[in-house]
C-alpha positions as CSV (number, residue, x, y, z in Angstrom):
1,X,-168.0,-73.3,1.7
2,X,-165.6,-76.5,2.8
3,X,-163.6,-77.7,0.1
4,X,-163.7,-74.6,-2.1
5,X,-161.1,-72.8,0.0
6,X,-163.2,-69.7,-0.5
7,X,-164.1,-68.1,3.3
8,X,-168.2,-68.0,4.1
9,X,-169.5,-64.7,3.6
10,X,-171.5,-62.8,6.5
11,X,-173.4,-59.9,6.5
12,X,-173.3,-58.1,10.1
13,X,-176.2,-56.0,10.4
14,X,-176.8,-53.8,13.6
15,X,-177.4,-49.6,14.1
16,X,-174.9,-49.8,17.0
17,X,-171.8,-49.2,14.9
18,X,-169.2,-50.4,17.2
19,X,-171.2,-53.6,17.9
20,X,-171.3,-54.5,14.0
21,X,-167.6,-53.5,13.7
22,X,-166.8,-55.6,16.6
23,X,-168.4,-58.6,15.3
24,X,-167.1,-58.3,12.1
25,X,-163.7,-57.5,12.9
26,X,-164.1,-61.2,15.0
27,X,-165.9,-62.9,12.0
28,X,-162.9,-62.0,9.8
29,X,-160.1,-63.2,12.2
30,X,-162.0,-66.1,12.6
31,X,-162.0,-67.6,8.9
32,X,-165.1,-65.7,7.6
33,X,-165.2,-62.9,5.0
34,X,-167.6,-60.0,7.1
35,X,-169.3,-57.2,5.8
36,X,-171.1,-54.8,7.9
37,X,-174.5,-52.7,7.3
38,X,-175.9,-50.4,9.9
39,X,-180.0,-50.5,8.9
40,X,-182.0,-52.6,7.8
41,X,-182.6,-51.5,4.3
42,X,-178.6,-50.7,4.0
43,X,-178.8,-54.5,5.2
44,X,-180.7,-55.9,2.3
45,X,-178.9,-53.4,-0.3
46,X,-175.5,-55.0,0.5
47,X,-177.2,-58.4,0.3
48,X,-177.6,-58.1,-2.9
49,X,-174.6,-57.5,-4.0
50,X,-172.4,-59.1,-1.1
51,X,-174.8,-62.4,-1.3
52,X,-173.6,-63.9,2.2
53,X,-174.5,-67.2,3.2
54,X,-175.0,-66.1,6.2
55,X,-176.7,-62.9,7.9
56,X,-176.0,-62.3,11.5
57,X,-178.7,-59.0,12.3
58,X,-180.4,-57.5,15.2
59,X,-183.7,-57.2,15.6
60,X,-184.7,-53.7,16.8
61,X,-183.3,-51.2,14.5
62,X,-184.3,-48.0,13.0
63,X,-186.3,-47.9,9.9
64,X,-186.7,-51.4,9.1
65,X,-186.5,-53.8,11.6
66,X,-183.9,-56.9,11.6
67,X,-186.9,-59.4,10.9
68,X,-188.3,-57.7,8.0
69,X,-184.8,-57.0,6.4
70,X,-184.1,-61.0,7.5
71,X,-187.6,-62.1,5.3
72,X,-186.8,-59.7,2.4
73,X,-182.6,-61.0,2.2
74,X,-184.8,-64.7,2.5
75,X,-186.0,-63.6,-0.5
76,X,-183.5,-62.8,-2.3
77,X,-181.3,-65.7,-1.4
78,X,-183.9,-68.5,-0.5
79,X,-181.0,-70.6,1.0
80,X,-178.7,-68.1,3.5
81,X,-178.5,-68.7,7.2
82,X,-179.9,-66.0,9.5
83,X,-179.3,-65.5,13.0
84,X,-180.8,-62.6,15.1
85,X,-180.1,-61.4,18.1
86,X,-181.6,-59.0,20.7
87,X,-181.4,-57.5,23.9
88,X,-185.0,-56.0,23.7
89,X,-188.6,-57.5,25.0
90,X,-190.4,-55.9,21.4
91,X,-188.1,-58.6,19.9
92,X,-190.5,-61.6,20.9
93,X,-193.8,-60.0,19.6
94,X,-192.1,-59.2,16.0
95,X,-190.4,-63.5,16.0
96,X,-194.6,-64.2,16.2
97,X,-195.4,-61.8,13.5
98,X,-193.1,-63.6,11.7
99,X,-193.8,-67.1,12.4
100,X,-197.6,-66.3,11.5
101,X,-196.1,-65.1,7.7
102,X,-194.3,-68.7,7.8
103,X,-191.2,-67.6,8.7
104,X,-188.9,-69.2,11.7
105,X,-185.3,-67.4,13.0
106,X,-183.2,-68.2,15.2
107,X,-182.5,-65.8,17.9
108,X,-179.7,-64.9,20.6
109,X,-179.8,-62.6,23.6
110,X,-177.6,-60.2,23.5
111,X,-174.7,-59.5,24.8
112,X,-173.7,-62.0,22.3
113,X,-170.5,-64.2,23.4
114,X,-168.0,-64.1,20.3
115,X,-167.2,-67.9,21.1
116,X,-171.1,-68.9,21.2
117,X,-172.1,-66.7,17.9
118,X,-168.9,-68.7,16.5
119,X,-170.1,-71.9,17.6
120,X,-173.4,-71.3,15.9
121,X,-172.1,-70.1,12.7
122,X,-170.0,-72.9,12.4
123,X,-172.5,-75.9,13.5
């Protein structure tokens, strides 16, 4: 949060290990805190706990989907940023599941450009 000197919190959340490493290990150089959960429902457990202001998840995991872990970590923290991403087709029919529960995310292709997430974690 500016001014508090305390480093935003993010919550990486993808079943492909190394890309949730990867992106956190960036996050952290880059002035964030990062944590990393590989599932959905490990993604909502550290939520709780980590509370991040921001939750950075893909879309087409095992288990529970990025979306559904995205609405329930909504719900828990009414206020926290959440960006997916996906490299899969199945991603645009689960965004209109969504929107027809009232919910609206914003969503990058993936590969995901370190500089580009950056930009939009930051803006």
């Amino acid at each position: 949060m500016p001014g508090t000197g305390r480093k935003p919190r993010v919550l990486v959340a993808d079943d492909e290990r190394v890309i949730a490493d990867t992106l956190a290990m960036i996050l952290n150089q880059s002035g964030f805190t990062a944590e990393v959960a590989y599932s959905g429902e490990a993604a909502v457990e550290k939520a709780r706990s980590f509370e991040p202001e921001m939750v950075i998840s893909d879309v087409i995991m095992g288990g529970m989907n990025g979306i559904d872990a995205a609405i329930a970590i909504r719900g828990l923290l009414p206020g926290v940023k959440i960006l997916l991403f996906s490299g899969q087709a199945a991603t645009a029919d689960l965004l209109e599941k969504a929107r027809a529960r009232g919910y609206e995310f914003e969503i990058l292709a993936k590969p995901v450009h370190p500089g580009d997430l950056l930009a939009r974690l930051r803006g």
